[in-house]
C-alpha positions in Angstrom: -16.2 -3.8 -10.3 -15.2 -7.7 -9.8 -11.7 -8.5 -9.9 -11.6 -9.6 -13.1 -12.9 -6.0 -14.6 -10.0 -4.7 -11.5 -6.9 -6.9 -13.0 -8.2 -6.1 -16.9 -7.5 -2.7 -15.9 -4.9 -3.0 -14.0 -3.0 -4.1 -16.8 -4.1 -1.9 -19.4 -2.4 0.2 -17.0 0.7 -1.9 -16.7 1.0 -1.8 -20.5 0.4 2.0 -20.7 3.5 2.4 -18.1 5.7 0.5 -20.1 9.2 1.6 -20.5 8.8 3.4 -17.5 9.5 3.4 -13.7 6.3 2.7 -11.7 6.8 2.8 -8.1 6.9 -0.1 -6.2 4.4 1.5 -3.1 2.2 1.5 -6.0 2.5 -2.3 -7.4 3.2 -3.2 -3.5 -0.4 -1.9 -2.7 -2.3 -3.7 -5.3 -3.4 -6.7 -4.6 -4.3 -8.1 -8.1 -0.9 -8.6 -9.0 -0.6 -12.3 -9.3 2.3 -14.6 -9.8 1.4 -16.0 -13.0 1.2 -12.4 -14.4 3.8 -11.4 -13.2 6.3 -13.9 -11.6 9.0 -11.1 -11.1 7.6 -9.6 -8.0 7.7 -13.2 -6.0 10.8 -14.2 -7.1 12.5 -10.8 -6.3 11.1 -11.0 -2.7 12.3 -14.8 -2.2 15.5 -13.5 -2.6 15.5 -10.9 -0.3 14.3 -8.1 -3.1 11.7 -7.2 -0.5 9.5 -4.6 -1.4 10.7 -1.8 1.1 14.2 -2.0 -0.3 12.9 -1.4 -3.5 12.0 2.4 -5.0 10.1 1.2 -7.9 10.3 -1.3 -11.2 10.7 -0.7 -14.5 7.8 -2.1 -17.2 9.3 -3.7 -19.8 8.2 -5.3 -23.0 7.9 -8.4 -20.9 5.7 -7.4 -18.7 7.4 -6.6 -14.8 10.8 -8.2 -15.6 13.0 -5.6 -14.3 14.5 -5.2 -11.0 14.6 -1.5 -9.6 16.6 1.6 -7.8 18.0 0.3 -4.3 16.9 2.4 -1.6 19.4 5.4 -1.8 20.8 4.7 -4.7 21.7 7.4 -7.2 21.3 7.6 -11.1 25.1 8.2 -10.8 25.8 5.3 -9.0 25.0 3.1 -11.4 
C-alpha cells in the first residue's frame, strides 16, 4: 500500500470516528497524520499538549479540532 492508499484510509477512518473519542496512542502512533490535515495535533504539542498527557481526542465535524481528557481526569471533573 503507498502512503497515499495509507492516509486515504486513514481518514475514511478518521471520518467514521467522528463524534467520538479516539485515543490519542492510536493518532500518536500513526505517522500519516500531517499538519495540513490536521493542524490540531502540532499546535497542541507546541503548547505543551504533549501527547502523553493526553488520553485521547475527540473527532469533530472539523476534522481533529478538539482537545482531549487530561491524564487522570474524571468525566465528573469536568
Amino acid at each position: 500500500m503507498n502512503p497515499t492508499q495509507a492516509q486515504r484510509r486513514l481518514l475514511t477512518v478518521l471520518e467514521n470516528a467522528r463524534g467520538r473519542w479516539v485515543p490519542m496512542r492510536w493518532l500518536d502512533t500513526t505517522p500519516l497524520l500531517h499538519e495540513d490535515d490536521f493542524p490540531v495535533i502540532p499546535s497542541l504539542i507546541e503548547n505543551g499538549w504533549a501527547a502523553h498527557k493526553l488520553r485521547s481526542i475527540q473527532i469533530t465535524a472539523a476534522g481533529v479540532s478538539a482537545l482531549s481528557e487530561i491524564r487522570g481526569e474524571t468525566r465528573s471533573e469536568r
